[in-house]
N, C-alpha and C positions, 0 to 999 in steps of 0.2 A: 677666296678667304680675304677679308677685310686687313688691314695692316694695322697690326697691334698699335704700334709706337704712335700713329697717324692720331689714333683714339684716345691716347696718353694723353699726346699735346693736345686733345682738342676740352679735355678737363683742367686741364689750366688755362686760369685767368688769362687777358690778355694783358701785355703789359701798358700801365698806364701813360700817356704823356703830360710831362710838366713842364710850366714854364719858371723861368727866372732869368737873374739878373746876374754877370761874370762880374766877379769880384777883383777875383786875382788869376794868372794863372802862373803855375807851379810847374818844373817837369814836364812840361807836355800835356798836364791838367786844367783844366778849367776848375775852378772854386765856384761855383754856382749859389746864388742866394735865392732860397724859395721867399716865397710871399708868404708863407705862417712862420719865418725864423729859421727854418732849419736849410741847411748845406751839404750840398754833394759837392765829389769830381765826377766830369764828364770828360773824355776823349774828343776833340773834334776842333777846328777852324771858328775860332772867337777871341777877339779881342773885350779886354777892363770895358766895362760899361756896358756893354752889348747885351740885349736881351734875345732870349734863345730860348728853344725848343728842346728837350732832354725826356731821350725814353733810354731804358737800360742802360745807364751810364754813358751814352753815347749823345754829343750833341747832331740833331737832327736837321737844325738850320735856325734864320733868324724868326723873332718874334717880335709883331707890332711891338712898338712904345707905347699902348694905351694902359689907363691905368685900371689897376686891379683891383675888385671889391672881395672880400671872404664873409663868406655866408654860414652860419652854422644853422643847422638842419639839427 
């Protein structure tokens, strides 16, 4: 018999990764600035300035310094 719960997760999305730019960090939080204006906390090793990689609240490691274009589709 196949495992129910396996089938569950596999109809959800996967989770996205985004990048940004630490602002501040707070608490043990990183303050993340995305590139359309809006702001998370992530958990994770980053210092003010640092650009980073952020999936589920969680920072995932660093990210080039190159610059960003946003595209509307």
């Amino acid at each position: 018999m196949a495992n129910l719960y396996k089938q569950f997760l596999d109809l959800m999305p996967d989770r996205s990764l985004q990048v940004g730019d630490v602002t501040a960090i707070t608490d043990g939080l990183a303050v993340v600035q995305l590139p359309g204006g809006g702001q998370l906390r992530a958990r994770g090793a980053a210092t003010v300035g640092q650009r980073v990689f952020v999936r589920d609240g969680v920072i995932e490691g660093l990210a080039p310094a190159l610059p960003i274009e946003i595209l509307e589709v």
